[in-house]
C-alpha positions in Angstrom: 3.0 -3.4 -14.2 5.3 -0.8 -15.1 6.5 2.0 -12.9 8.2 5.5 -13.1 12.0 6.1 -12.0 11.5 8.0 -9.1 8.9 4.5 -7.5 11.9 2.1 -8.9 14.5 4.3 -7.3 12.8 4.7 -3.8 12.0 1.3 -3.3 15.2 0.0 -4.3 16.7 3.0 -1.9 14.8 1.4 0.9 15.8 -2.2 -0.3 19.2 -1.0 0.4 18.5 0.9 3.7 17.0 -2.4 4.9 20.2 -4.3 3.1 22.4 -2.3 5.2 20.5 -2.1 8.9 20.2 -5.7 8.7 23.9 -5.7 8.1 24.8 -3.4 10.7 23.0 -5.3 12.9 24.5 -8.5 12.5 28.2 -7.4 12.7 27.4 -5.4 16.1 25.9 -9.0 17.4 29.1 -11.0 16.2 31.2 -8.2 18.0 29.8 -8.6 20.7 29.2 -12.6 20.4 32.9 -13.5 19.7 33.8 -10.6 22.5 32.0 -13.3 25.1 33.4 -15.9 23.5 36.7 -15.9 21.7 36.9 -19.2 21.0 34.3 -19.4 18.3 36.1 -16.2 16.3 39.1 -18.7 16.6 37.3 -21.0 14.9 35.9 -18.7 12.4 39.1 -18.1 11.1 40.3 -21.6 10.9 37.2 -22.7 9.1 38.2 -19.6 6.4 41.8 -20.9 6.2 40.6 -23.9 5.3 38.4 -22.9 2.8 41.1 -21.0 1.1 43.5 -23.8 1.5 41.3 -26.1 -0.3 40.5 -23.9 -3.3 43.7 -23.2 -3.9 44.7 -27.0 -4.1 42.4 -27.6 -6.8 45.0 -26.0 -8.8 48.1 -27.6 -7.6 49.6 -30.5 -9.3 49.6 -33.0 -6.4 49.6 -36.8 -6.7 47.6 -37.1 -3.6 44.9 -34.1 -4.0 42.3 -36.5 -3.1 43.4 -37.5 0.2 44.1 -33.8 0.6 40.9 -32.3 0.4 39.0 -35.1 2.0 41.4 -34.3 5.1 40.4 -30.6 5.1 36.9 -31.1 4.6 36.7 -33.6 7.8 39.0 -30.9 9.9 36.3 -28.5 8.4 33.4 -30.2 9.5 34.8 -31.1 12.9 35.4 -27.1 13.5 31.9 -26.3 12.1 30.5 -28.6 14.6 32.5 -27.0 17.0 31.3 -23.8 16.0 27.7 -24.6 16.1 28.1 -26.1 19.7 29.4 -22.7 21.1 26.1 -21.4 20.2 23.5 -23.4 21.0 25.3 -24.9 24.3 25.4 -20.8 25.5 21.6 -20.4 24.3 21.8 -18.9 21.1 19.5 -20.0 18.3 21.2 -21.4 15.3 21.7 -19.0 13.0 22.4 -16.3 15.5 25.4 -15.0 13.7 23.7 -15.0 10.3 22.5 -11.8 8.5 18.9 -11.3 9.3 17.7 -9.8 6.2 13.7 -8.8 6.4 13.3 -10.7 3.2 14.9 -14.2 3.0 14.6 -14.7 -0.3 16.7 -12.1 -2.0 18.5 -10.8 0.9 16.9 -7.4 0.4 18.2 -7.4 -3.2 15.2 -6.9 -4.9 16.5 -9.9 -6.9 16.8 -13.8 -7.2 18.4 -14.7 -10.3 18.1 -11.9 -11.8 14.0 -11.9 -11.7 12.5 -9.5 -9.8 11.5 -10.5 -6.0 8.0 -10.8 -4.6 8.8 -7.9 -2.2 10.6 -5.6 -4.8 7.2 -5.9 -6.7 5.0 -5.3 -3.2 7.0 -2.4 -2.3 7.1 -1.1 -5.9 2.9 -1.0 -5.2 3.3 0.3 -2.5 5.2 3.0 -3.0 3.2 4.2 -6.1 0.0 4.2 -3.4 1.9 6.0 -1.1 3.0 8.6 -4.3 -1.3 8.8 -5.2 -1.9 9.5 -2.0 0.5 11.7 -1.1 -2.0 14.5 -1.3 -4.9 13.3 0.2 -5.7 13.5 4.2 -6.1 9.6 4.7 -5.5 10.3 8.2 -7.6 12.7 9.2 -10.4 11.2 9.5 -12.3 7.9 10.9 -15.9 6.7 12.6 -15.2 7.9 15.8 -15.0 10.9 14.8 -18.1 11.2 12.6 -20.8 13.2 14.7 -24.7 12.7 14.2 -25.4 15.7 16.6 -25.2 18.2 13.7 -28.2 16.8 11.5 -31.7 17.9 12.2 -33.6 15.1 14.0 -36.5 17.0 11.8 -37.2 15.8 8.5 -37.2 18.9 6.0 -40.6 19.4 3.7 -39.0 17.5 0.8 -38.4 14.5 3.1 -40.2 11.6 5.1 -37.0 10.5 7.0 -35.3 13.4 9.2 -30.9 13.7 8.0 -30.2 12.4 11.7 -32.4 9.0 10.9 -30.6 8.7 7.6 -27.2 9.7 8.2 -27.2 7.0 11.5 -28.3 4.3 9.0 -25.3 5.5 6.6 -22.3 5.7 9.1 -23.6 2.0 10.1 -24.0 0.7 6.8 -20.4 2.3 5.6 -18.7 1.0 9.3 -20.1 -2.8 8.5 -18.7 -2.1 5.1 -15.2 -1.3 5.9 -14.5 -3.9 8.8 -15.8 -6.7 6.1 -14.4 -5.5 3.5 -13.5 -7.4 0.9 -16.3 -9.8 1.7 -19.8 -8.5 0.1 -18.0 -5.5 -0.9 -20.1 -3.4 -4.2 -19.1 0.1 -5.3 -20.5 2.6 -3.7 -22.1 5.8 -4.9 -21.9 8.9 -2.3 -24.7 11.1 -3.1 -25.4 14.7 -1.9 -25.0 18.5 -1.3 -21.3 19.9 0.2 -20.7 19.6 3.9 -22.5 16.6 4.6 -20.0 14.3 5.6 -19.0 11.9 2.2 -15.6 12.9 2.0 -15.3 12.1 6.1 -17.0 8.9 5.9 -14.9 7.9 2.8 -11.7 8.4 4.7 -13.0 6.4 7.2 -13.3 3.9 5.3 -10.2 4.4 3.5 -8.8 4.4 6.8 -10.4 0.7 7.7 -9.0 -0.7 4.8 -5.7 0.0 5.1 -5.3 -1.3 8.5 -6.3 -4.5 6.8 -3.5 -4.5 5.0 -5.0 -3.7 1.3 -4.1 -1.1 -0.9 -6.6 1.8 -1.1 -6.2 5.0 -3.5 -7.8 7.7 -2.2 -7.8 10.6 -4.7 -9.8 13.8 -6.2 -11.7 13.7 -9.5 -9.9 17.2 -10.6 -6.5 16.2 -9.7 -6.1 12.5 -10.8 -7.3 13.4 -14.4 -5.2 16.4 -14.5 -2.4 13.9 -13.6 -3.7 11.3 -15.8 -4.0 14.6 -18.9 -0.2 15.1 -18.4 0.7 11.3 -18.4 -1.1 10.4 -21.6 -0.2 13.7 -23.4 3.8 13.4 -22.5 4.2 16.7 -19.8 5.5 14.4 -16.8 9.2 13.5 -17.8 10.3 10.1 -16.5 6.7 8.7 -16.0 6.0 5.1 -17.4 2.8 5.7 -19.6 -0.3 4.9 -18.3 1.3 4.0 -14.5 -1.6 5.9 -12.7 -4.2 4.7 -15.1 -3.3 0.9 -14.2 -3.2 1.5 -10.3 -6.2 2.8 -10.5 -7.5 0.1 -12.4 -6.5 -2.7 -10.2 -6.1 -1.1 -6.9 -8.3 -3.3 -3.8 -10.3 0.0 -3.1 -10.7 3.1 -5.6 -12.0 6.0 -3.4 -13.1 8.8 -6.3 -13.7 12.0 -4.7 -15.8 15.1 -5.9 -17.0 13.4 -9.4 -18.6 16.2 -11.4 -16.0 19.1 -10.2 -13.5 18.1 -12.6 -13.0 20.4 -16.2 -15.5 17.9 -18.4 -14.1 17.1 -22.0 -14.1 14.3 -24.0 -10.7 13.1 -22.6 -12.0 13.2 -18.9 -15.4 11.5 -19.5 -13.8 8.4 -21.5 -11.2 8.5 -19.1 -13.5 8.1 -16.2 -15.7 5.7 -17.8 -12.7 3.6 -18.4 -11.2 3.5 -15.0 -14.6 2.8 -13.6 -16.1 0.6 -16.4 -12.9 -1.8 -16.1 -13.3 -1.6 -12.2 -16.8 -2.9 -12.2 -16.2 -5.5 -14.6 -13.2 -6.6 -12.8 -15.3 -6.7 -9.6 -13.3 -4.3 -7.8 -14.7 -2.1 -5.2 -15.1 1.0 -6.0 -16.7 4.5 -4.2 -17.6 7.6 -6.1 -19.1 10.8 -4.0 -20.1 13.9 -5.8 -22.4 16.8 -5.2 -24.4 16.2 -7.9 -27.9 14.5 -8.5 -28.6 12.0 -11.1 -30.2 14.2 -13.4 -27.4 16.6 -13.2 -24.9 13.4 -13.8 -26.3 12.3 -17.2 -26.8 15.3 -18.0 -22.4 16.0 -17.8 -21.7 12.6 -18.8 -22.7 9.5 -20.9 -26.2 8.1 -20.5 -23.8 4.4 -21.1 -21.8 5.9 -17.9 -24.4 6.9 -15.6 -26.5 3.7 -16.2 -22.9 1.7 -15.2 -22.5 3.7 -12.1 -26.1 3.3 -11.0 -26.6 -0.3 -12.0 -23.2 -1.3 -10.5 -23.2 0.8 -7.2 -25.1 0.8 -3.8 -26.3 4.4 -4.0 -26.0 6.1 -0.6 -28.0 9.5 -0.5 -27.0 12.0 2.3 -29.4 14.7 3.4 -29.1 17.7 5.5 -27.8 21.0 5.9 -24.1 21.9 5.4 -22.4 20.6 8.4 -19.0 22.6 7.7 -21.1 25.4 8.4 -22.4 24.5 11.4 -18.9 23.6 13.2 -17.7 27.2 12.0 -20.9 28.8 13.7 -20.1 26.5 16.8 -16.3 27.3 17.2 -17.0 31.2 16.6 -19.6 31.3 19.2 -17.0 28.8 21.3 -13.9 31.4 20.5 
């Protein structure tokens, strides 16, 4: 997957923050190591010596080269083992003096061999997750502190179940669904007026997921395909084409929130379509809220569009009176 400059550069910055504590780290602990115990800095240095010795007899001329370097590399070995019984004799695991770099593999590189390391790639990810959902309140929100006591326990005339009976059965149905997830995880559709709680309930979710340890983009209709408009017509400098497009595609979790409130043209409704059609086939999760009803869905988009969302999603249909308004009446009467 390709990604901008500014992802490449701040994981590799962090790379090299990690490269350098690690560092740090290690030559404060041999300070303080061969501080205790002199003898093994001693050592240290002879074992160098050595080393520098031999390499530079490779060049020399002698007759008996052989017999040299076999001699150094037995005082070597004897010193080494010296060494290594100065640490373990005092306690110390083996490779206490080593460098501990968080990744072992490339030494917080980035790079083995000049192929790119499994955790370069990981934080590449997630650093363009982190740059999505920069914007978006993943951390405001969760189930504990979703409240039933502001829908009616009273079903309206339009209604056999009361918003209080539904909205239990919803939070339920969306907790189950974030602590399984990915197991048994379909797309869900968030259906229903403002102020009713999707947007809360899709953090939460969100939320859940991410403490799993998968990678969840949480993002607006309006403002990803005004970001995915300037991408694909050239007005972000420095952006790999089609970056976004791609995490959204294979993300573990695409939250889309407020479908239907974005500027509809042909560009936005293929785009979506796209995103969501390659999703579904892909059997990625995904969860699409929006204020609008079914009729007033086919009648912005597709009828090939709406059919996929509806035959691919569990459709979750909240009821009730704008709940917004109701904590705004309660806090001014409160204040």
């Amino acid at each position: 997957m390709g990604y901008s400059k500014d992802v490449y550069d701040e994981a590799l910055a962090e790379l090299m923050v990690r490269r350098n504590r690690a560092e740090n780290e290690n030559e404060v602990t041999r300070r303080e190591f061969f501080k205790k115990y002199p003898r093994a800095l001693e050592l240290e240095q002879k074992i160098a010596q050595i080393a520098v010795m031999a390499a530079r007899s490779v060049f020399s001329e002698k007759s008996d080269l052989r017999t040299a370097l076999e001699r150094m590399k037995e005082q070597s070995l004897r010193l080494q083992e010296e060494y290594r019984e100065i640490i373990l004799k005092n306690g110390y695991p083996r490779d206490y003096l080593e460098v501990h770099y968080q990744c072992s593999q490339c030494s917080d590189t980035g790079y083995i061999d000049g192929k790119m390391c499994s955790c370069l790639k990981t934080l590449l990810r997630q650093k363009a997750y982190d740059k999505l959902n920069n914007s978006s309140p993943l951390s405001l929100s969760d189930f504990k502190s979703f409240s039933l006591e502001y829908y009616s326990r009273t079903p309206d005339e339009t209604k056999t179940v009361s918003p209080y009976s539904r909205m239990e059965k919803i939070l339920a149905f969306c907790r189950e669904y974030a602590f399984n997830f990915p197991n048994g995880s379909n797309s869900l559709l968030l259906q229903g007026g403002p102020g009713l709680g999707k947007t809360h309930l899709s953090l939460a979710i969100a939320k859940t997921v991410i403490a799993k340890g998968y990678g969840v983009i949480y993002v607006s209709a309006p403002d990803i395909l005004s970001t995915l408009e300037k991408e694909k017509f050239g007005r972000l400098r420095d952006e790999a084409v089609n970056e976004t497009e791609r995490i959204l595609k294979e993300c573990d979790l695409l939250i889309l929130d407020d479908l239907g409130t974005e500027f509809n043209t042909p560009f936005t409704s293929a785009c979506i379509y796209n995103i969501v059609n390659t999703r579904m086939m892909t059997k990625k999760p995904t969860i699409i809220s929006t204020n609008l009803s079914l009729t007033q869905l086919q009648k912005l988009y597709s009828m090939r569009m709406v059919s996929r969302i509806i035959g691919e999603t569990t459709r979750l249909e909240f009821i009730g009176s704008d709940i917004r308004q109701k904590k705004y009446d309660d806090s001014m009467r409160k204040g």
